[in-house]
Legacy VTK file of the C-alpha trace (Angstrom):
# vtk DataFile Version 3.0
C-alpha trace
ASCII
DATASET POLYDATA
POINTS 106 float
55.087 -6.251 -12.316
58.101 -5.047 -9.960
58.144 -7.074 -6.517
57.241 -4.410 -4.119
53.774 -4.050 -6.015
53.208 -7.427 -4.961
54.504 -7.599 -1.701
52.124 -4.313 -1.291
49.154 -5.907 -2.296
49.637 -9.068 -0.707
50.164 -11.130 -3.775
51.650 -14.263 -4.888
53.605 -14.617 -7.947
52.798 -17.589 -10.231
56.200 -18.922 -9.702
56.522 -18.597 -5.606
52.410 -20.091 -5.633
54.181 -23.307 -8.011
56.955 -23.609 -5.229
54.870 -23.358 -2.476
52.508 -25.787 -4.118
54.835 -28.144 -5.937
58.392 -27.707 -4.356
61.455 -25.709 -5.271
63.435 -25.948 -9.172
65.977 -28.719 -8.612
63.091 -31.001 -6.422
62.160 -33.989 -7.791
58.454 -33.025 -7.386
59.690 -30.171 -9.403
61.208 -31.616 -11.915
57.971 -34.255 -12.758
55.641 -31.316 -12.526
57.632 -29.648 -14.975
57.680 -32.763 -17.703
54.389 -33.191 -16.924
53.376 -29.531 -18.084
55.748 -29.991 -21.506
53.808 -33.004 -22.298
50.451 -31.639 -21.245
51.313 -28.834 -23.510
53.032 -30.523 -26.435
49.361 -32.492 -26.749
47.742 -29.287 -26.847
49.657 -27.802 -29.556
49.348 -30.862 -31.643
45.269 -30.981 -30.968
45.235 -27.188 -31.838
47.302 -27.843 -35.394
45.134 -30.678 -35.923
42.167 -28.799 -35.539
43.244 -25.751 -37.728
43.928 -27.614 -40.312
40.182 -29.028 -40.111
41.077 -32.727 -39.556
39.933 -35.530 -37.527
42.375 -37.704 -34.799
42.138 -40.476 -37.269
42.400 -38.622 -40.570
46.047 -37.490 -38.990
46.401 -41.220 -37.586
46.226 -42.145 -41.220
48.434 -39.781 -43.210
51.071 -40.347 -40.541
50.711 -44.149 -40.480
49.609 -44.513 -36.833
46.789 -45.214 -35.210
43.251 -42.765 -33.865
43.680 -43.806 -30.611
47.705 -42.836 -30.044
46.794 -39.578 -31.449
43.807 -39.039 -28.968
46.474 -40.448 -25.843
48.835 -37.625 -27.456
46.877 -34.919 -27.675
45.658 -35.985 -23.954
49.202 -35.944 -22.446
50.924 -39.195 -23.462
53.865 -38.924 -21.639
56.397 -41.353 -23.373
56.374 -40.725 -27.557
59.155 -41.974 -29.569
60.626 -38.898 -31.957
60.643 -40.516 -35.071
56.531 -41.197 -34.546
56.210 -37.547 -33.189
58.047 -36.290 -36.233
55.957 -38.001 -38.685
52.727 -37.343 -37.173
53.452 -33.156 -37.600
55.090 -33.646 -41.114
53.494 -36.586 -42.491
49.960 -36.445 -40.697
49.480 -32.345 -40.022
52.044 -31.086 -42.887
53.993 -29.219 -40.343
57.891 -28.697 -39.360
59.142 -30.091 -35.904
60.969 -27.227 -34.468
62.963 -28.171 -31.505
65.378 -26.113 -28.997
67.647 -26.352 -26.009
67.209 -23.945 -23.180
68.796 -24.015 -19.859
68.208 -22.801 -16.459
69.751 -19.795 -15.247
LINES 1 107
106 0 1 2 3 4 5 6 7 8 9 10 11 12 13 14 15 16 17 18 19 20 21 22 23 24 25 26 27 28 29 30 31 32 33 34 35 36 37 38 39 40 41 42 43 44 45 46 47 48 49 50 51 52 53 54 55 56 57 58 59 60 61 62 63 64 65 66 67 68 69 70 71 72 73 74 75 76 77 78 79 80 81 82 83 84 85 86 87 88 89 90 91 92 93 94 95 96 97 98 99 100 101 102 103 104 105
């Protein structure tokens, strides 16, 4: 929605309410908030695979040579995971492909 439709009805984007709220890009507040909510949401795409695929925490713990509980503390927001682990838990353990991507700020 265009700015003055806001403005009009007295609104608050969702990006000024997380500035307000959290601090500016570039803040170190920011910048935790922000690694928080890729690691939040990297264990919620791994729960959601998990569960398509019909399979239990420690069926995937199994396959992928891990244990139930680090897959429970990933899929919870574990915020340190070593690659190599995360890569064999989504091809070994869910039989996906690890995608991964650079973006940067504008």
């Amino acid at each position: 929605m265009k700015r003055e439709y806001y403005e009009e009805k007295n609104l608050t984007t969702l990006s000024e309410f997380i500035d307000k709220k959290v601090g500016k890009r570039g803040t170190k507040k920011r910048d935790k908030f922000e690694a928080d909510y890729e690691a939040f949401r990297l264990g919620v795409l791994i729960q959601q695979a998990r569960q398509e695929k019909g399979l239990t925490q420690e069926q995937v713990a199994e396959l992928s040579g891990t244990n139930k509980s680090y897959i429970s503390k990933l899929e919870k927001d574990l915020k340190d995971v070593r690659f190599s682990t995360l890569q064999r838990i989504i091809t070994e353990g869910l039989g996906g492909h690890l995608e991964i991507s650079i973006k940067f700020r504008e």
